[in-house]
KEKE-3310 file (N, C-alpha, C; in steps of 0.2 Angstrom, whole numbers, plus 5000, padded with zeros to 4 digits):
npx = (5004:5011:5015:5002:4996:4999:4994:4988:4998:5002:4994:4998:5005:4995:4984:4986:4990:4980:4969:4976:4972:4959:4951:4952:4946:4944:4943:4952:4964:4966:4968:4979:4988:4988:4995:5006:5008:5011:5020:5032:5034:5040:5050:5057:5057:5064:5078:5087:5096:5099:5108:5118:5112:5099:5086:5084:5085:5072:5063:5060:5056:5044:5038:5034:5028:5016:5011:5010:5000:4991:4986:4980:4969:4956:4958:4953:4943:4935:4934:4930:4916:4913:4916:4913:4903:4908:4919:4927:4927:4934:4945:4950:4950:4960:4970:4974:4977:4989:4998:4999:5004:5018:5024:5023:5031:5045:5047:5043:5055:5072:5077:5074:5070:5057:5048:5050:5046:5032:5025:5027:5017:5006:5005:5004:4991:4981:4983:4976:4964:4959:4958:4947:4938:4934:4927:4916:4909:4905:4913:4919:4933:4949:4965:4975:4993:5009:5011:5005:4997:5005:5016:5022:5023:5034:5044:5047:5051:5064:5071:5072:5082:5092:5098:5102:5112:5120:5125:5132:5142:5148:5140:5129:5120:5119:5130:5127:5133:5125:5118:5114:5107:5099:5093:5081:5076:5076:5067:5056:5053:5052:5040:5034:5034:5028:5018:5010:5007:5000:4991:4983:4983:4973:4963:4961:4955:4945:4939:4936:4928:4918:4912)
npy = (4994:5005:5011:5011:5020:5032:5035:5046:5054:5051:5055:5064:5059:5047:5053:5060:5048:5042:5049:5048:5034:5032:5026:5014:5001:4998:4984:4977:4983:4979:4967:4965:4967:4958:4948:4955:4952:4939:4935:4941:4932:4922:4926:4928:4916:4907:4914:4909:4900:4907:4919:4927:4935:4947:4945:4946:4961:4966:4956:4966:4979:4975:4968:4983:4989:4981:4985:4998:4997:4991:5001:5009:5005:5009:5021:5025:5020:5026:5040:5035:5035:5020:5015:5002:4989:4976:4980:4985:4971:4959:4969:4964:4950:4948:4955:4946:4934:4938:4942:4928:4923:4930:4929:4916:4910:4915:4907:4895:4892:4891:4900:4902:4895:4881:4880:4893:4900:4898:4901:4915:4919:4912:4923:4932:4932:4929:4943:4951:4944:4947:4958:4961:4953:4960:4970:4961:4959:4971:4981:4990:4991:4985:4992:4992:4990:4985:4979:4982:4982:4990:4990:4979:4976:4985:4978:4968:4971:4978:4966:4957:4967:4969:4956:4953:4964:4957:4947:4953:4955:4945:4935:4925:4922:4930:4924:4922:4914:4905:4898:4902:4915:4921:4938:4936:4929:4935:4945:4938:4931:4944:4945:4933:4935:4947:4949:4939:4948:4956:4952:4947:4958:4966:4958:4957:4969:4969:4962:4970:4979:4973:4970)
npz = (5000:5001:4989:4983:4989:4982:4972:4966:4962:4953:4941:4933:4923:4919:4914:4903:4897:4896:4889:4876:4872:4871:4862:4863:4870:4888:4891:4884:4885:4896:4895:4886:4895:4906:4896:4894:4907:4910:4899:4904:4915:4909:4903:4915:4920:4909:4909:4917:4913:4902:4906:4898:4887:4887:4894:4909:4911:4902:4903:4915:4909:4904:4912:4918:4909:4908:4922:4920:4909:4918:4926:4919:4911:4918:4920:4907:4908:4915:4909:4896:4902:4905:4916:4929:4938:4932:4926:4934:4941:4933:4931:4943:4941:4932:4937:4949:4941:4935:4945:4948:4937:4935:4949:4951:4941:4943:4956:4952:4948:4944:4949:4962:4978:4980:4989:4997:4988:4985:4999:4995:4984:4991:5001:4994:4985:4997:5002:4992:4994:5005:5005:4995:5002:5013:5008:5003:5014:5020:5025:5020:5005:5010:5012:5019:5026:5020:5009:4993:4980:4966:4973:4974:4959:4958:4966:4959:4949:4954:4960:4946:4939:4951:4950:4936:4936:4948:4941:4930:4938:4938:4950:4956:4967:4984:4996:5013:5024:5032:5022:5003:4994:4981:4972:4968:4979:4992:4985:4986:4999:5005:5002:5006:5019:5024:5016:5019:5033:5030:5026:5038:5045:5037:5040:5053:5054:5048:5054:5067:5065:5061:5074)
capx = (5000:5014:5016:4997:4992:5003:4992:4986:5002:5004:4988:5000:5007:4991:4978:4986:4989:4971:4965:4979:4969:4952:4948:4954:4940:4945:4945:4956:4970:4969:4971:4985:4993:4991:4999:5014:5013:5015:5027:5038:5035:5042:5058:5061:5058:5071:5083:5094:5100:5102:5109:5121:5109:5098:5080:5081:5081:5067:5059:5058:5054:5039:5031:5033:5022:5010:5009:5008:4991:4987:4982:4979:4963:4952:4958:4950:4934:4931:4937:4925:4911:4913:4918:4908:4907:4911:4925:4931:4928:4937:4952:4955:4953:4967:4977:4975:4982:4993:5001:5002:5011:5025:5026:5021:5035:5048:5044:5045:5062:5080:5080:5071:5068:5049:5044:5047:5041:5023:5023:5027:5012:5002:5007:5002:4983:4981:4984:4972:4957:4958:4953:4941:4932:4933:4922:4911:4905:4902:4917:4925:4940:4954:4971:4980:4999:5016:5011:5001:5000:5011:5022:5024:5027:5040:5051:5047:5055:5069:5072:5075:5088:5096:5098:5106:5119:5123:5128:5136:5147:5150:5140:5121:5120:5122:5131:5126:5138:5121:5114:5116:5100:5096:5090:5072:5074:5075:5060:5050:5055:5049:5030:5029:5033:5025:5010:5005:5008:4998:4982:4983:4983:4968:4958:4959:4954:4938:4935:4936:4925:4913:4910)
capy = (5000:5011:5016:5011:5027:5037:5034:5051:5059:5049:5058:5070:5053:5044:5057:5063:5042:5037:5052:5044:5025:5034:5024:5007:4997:4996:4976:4975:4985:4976:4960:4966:4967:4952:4945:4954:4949:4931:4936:4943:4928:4916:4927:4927:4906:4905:4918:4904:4896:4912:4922:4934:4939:4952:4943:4951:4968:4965:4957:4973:4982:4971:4970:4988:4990:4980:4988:5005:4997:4989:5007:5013:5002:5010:5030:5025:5019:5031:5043:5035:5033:5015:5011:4999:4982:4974:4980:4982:4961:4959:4971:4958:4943:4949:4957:4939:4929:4942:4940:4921:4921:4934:4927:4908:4909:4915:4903:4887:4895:4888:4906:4902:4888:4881:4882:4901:4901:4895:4905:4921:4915:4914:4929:4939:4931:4931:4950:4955:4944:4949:4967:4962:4949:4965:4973:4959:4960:4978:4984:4992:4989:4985:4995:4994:4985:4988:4975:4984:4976:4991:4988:4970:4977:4989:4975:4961:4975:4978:4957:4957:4970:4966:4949:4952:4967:4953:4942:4956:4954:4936:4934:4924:4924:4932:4920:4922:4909:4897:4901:4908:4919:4925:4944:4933:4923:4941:4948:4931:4929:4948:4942:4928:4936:4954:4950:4935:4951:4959:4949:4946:4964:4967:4952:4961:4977:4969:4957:4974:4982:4971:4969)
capz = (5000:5000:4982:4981:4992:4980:4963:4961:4960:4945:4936:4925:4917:4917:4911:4895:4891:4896:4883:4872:4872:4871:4857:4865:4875:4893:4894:4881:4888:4905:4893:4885:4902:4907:4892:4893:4914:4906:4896:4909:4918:4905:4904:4920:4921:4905:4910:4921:4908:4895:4907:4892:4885:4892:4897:4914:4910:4896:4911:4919:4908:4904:4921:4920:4903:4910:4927:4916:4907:4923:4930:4913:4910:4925:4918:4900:4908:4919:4906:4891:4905:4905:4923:4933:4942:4928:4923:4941:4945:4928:4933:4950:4942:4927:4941:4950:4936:4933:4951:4949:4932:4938:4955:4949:4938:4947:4961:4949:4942:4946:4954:4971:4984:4976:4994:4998:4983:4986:5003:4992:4981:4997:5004:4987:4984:5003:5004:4988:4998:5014:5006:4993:5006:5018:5006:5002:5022:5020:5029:5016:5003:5015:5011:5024:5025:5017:5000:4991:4968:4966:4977:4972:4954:4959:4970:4955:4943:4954:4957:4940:4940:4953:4948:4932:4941:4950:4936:4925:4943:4941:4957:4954:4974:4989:5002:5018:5027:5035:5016:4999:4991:4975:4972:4969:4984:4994:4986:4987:5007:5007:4999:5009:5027:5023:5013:5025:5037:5027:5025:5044:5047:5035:5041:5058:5055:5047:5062:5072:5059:5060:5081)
cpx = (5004:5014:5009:4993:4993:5001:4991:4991:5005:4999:4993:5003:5000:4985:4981:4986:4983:4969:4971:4976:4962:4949:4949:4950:4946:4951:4949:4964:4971:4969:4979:4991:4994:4992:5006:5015:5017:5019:5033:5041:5039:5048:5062:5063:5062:5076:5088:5097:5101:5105:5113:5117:5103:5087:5077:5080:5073:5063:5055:5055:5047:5035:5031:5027:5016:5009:5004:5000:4988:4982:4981:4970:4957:4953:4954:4944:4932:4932:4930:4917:4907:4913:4913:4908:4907:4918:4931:4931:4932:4943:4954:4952:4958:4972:4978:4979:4988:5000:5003:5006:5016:5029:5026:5029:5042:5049:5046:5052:5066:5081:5078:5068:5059:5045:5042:5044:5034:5022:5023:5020:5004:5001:5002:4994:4978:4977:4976:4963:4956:4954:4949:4936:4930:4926:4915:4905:4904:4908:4922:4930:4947:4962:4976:4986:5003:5018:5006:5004:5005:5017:5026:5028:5032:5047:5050:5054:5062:5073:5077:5082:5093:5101:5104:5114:5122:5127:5133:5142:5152:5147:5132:5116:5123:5126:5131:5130:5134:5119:5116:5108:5101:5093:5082:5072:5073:5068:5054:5050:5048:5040:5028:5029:5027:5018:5008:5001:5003:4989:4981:4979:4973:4962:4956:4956:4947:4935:4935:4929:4918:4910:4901)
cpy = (5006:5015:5016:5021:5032:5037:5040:5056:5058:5050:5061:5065:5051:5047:5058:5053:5039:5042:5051:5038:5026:5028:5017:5005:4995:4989:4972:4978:4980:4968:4959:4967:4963:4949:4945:4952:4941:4930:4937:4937:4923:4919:4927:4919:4903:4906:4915:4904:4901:4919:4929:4935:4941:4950:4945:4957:4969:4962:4961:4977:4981:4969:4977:4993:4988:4982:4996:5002:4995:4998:5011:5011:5007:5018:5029:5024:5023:5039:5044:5034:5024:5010:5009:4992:4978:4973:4981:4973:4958:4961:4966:4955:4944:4952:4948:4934:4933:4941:4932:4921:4923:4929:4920:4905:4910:4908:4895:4888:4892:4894:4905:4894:4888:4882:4888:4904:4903:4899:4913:4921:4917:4919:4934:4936:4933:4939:4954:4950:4946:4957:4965:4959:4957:4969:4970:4958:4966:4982:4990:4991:4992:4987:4993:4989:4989:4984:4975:4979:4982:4993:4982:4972:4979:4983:4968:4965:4976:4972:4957:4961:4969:4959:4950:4960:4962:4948:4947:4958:4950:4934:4932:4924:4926:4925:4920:4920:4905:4895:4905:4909:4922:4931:4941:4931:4929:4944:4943:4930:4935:4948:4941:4931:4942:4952:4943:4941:4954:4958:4949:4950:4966:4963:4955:4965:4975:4964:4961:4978:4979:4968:4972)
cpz = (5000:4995:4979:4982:4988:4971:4959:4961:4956:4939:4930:4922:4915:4911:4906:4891:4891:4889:4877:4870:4872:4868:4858:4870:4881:4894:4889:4883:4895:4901:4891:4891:4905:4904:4896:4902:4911:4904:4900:4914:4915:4905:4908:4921:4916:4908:4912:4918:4902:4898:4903:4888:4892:4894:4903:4914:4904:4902:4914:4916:4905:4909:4923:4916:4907:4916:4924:4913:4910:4926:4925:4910:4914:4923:4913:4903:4911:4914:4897:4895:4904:4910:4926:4935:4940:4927:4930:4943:4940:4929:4940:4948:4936:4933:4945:4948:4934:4939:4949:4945:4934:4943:4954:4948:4940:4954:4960:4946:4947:4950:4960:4973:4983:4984:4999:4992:4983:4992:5001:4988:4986:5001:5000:4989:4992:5005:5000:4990:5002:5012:5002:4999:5014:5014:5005:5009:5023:5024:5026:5011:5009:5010:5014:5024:5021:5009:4997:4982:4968:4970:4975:4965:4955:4961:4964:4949:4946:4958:4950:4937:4944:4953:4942:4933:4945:4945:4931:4933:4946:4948:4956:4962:4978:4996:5008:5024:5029:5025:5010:4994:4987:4977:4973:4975:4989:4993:4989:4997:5008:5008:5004:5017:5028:5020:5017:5031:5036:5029:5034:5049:5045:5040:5050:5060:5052:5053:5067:5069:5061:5068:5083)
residu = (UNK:UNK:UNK:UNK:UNK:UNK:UNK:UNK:UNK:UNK:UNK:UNK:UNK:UNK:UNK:UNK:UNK:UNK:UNK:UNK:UNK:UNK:UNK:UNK:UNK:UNK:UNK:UNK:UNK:UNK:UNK:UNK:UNK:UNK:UNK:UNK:UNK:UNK:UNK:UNK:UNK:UNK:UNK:UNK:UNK:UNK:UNK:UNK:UNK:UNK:UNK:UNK:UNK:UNK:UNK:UNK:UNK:UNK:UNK:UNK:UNK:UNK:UNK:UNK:UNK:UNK:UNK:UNK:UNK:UNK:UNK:UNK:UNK:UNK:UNK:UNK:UNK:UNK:UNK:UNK:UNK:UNK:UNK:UNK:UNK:UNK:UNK:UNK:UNK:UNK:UNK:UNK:UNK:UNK:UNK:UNK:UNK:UNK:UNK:UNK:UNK:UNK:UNK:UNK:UNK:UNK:UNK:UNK:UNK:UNK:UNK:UNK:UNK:UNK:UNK:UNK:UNK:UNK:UNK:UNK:UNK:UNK:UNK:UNK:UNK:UNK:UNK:UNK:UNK:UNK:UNK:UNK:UNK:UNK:UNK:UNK:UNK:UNK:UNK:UNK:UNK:UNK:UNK:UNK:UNK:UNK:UNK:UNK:UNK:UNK:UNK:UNK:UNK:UNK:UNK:UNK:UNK:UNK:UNK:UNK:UNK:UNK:UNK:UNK:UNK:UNK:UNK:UNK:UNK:UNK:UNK:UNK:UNK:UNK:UNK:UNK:UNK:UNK:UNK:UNK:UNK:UNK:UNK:UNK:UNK:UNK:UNK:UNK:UNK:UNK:UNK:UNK:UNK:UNK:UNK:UNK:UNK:UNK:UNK:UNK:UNK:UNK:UNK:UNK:UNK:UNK:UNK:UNK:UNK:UNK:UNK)
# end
């Protein structure tokens, strides 16, 4: 939620692209975002094995397109008076899939332990129920927490660069001395402690909510 709270001091980028994509239906933009999440996914779950070339920065900057049309969708409808609870339950179940492929794939990659994996996984979907089901009980969409989706994109984006600054280092891990951790195995750690933290958080504020 940190860089979530911070969406509308990114109007002077959004508004002149949303009146850019006037003419492009909504729920096709937020399809084409989850493509390319997909896409980014598949780069990052090769990447292992093709480290010299440049997959992880292309990576980045493909979860960062699709980020851009993720909050790009939602300006054009409200924009061609198109927005409604459609195309809202449309945008969280494309951001949903959209998380699993990213984070899915990462998670199944030679980059990370499948097991902090899956609690990073858990972590993420966790987090985006605990606030829609807040709202499905009347209590409101639940915000609150330090893992907000752009948050998540922001530290997937820089995963991936860190990742390959590490390798143009010779160095594909950090070695701890008990352990040695990948740049992914650090964000994934971060998902699964913090966005557990997260959902935890929320689920309480609405089982206060609701006394």
């Amino acid at each position: 939620m940190v860089l979530d709270s911070k969406r509308k001091s990114a109007d002077f980028i959004m508004e002149p692209a949303a009146k850019a994509f006037i003419k492009v239906d909504p729920n096709t933009i937020s399809f084409i975002s989850l493509l390319l999440a997909g896409l980014a996914g598949v780069l990052v779950y090769v990447s292992y094995d093709n480290l010299t070339g440049l997959l992880l920065p292309l990576a980045a900057v493909t979860i960062l397109v699709s980020g851009f049309l993720d909050a790009l969708d939602g300006k054009v409808a409200r924009l061609i008076g198109k927005s409604g609870r459609r195309g809202d339950f449309i945008d969280h179940v494309i951001d949903r899939y959209a998380d699993v492929l990213m984070i899915g794939a990462v998670a199944f990659s030679a980059w990370c332990n499948p097991y902090l994996g899956m609690l990073a996984i858990i972590g993420v979907l966790l987090t985006s129920y605990m606030g829609t089901q807040a709202q499905a009980v009347g209590a409101g969409r639940q915000y609150a927490g330090l893992l907000g989706r752009a948050d998540r994109l922001v530290l997937m984006v820089l995963a991936c660069l860190a990742q390959w600054i590490m390798f143009l280092f010779g160095v594909v891990s950090i070695d701890l001395g008990f352990a040695s951790v990948t740049a992914f195995e650090i964000i994934m750690l971060w998902f699964a402690v913090v966005g557990n933290a997260t959902a935890v958080q929320r689920a309480y504020g609405t089982w206060k909510f609701l006394k």
